[in-house]
C-alpha positions in Angstrom: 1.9 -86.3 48.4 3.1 -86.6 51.2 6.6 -85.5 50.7 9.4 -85.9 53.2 12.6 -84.2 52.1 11.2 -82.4 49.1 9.1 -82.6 45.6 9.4 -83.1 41.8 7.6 -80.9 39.5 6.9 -81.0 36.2 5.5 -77.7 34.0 4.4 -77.9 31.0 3.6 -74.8 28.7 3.2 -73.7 25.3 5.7 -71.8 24.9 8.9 -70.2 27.0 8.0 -68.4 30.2 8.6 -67.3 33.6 6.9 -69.3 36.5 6.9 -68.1 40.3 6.3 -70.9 42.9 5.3 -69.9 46.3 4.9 -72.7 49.2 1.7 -71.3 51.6 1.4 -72.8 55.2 -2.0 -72.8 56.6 -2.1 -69.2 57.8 -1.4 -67.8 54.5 1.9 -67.2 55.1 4.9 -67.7 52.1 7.2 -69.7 53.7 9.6 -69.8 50.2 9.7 -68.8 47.1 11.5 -69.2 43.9 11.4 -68.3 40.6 11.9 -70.6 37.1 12.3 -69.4 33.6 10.8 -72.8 31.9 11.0 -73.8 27.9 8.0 -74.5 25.5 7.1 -78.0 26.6 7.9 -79.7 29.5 10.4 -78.4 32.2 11.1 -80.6 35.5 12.9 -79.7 38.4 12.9 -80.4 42.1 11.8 -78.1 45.1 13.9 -78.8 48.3 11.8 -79.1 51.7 13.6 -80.3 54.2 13.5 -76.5 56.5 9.6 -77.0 56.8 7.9 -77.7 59.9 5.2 -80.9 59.2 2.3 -80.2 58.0 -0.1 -79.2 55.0 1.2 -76.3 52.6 0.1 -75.1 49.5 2.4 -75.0 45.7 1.2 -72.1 44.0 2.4 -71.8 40.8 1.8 -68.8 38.5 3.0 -67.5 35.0 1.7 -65.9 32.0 -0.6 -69.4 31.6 -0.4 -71.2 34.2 -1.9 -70.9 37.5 -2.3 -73.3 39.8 -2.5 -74.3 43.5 -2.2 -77.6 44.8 -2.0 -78.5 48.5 0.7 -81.0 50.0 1.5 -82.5 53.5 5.0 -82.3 54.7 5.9 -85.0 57.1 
């Protein structure tokens, strides 16, 4: 944080799930949205944002345990 052109995540879970990620702009919009199916342990992959506008977003990221929202700024 901040990210420029896009961001790196890593999940990690217990055991094989599915894991929607949803980036928030200020307003409460969803601006994108995509969906993983991630392996026990721990899945990385990378989330392109080089279409947003600067500015501070939220990654929410929710499955059948996880859930988590983490703000970012986009520059």
């Amino acid at each position: 944080n901040p990210v420029i052109h896009g961001a790196n995540l890593s999940i990690t879970v217990l055991k094989p799930e599915i894991v929607q990620g949803k980036i928030i702009d200020q307003a409460g919009r969803v601006v994108k949205q995509q969906q993983w199916s991630v392996s026990a342990g721990t899945t990385s992959f990378s989330i392109d944002l080089n279409l947003l506008a600067k500015g501070t977003y939220f990654l929410e990221l929710k499955g059948e345990t996880i859930h988590e929202r983490k703000q970012f700024v986009k520059q």
